[in-house]
C-alpha beads as a LAMMPS data file, in Angstrom:
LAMMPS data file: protein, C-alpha beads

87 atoms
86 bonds

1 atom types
1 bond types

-500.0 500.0 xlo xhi
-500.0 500.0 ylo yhi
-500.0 500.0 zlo zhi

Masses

1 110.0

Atoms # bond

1 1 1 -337.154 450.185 289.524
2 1 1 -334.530 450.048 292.255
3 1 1 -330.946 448.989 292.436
4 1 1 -332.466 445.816 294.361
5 1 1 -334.948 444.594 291.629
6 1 1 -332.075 445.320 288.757
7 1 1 -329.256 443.775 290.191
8 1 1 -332.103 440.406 291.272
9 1 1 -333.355 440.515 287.941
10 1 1 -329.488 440.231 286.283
11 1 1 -328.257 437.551 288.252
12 1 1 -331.534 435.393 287.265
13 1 1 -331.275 436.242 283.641
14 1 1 -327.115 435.252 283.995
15 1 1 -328.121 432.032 286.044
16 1 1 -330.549 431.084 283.003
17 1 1 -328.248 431.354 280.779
18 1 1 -325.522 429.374 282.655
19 1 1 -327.750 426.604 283.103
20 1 1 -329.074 426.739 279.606
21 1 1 -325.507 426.527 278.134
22 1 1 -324.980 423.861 280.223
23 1 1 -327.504 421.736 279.348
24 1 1 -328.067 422.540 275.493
25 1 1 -324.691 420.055 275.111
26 1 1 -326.097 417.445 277.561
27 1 1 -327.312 414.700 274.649
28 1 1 -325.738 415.389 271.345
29 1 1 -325.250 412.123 270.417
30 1 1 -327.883 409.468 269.587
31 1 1 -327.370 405.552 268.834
32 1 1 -329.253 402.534 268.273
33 1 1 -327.696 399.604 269.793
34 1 1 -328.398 395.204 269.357
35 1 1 -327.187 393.152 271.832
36 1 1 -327.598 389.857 271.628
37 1 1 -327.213 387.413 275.061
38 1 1 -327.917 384.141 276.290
39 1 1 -329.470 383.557 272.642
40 1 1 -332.140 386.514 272.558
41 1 1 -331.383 389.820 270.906
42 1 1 -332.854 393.060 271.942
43 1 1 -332.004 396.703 270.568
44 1 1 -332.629 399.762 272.223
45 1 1 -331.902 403.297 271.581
46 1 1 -329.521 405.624 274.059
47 1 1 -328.380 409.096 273.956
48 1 1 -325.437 411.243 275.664
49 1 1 -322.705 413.394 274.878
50 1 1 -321.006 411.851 272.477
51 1 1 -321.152 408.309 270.595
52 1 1 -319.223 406.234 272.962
53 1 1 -322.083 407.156 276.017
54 1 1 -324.813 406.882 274.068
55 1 1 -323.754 403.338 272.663
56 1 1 -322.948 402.620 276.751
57 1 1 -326.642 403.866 277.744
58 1 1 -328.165 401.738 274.670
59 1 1 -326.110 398.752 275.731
60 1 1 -327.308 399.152 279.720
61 1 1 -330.915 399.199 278.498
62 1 1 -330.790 396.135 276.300
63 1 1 -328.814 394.500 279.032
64 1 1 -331.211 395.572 281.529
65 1 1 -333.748 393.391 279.423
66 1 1 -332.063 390.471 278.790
67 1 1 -329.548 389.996 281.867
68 1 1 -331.387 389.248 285.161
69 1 1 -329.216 389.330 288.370
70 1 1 -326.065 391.888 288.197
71 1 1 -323.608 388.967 287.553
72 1 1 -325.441 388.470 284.303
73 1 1 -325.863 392.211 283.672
74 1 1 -322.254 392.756 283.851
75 1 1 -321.347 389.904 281.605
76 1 1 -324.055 391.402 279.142
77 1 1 -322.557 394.991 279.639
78 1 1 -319.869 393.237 278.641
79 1 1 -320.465 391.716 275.299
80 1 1 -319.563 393.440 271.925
81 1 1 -322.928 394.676 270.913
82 1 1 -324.243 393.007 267.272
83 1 1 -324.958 396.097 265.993
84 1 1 -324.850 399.748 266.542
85 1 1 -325.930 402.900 264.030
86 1 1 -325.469 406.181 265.187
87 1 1 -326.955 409.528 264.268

Bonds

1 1 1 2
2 1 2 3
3 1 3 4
4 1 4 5
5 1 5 6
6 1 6 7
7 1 7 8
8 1 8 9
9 1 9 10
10 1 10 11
11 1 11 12
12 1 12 13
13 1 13 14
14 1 14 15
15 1 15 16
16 1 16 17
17 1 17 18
18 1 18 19
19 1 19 20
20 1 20 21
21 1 21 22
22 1 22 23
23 1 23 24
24 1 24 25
25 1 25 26
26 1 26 27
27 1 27 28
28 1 28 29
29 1 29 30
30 1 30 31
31 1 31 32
32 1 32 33
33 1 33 34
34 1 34 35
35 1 35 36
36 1 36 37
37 1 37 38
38 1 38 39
39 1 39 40
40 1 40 41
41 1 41 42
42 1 42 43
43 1 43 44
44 1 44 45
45 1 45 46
46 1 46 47
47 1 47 48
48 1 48 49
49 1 49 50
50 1 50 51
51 1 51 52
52 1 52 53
53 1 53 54
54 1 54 55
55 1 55 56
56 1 56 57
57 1 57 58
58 1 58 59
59 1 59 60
60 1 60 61
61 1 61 62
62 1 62 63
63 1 63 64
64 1 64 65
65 1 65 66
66 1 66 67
67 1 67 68
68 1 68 69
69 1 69 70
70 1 70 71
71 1 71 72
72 1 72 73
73 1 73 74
74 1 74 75
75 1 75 76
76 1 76 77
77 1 77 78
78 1 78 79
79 1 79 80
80 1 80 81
81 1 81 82
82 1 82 83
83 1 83 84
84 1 84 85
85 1 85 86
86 1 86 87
């Protein structure tokens, strides 16, 4: 095998790892979220790197649900969720 094909074959391995390492971390933390607006509830589950993102993702997709128009999703976004239970 020549110098080529070694030092090629390194520098994938070591950029496999990198990006491996970097994504093994991406969602560690997992939470169910209830958000309740204009009188309906809906929960939904959300995930990211720690508890506070994952409750934020949750909250955007129950908001997404029940908020139509981005005044009313950012009011939603905005309301203390019912409930939330994290893993």
């Amino acid at each position: 095998m020549s110098k080529t094909a070694i030092v090629s074959l390194l520098f994938t391995v070591a950029v496999a790892v990198l990006m491996w390492s970097a994504l093994r971390g991406v969602n560690t933390a997992t939470c169910e979220v209830c958000v309740t607006y204009n009188g309906q509830t809906v929960c939904r589950t959300g995930q990211g790197r720690d508890r506070e993102a994952a409750i934020r993702k949750a909250q955007e997709a129950a908001c997404a649900v029940l908020a139509t128009g981005r005044d009313q999703n950012i009011q939603c976004t905005s309301v203390e969720p019912t409930s939330v239970a994290c893993e």
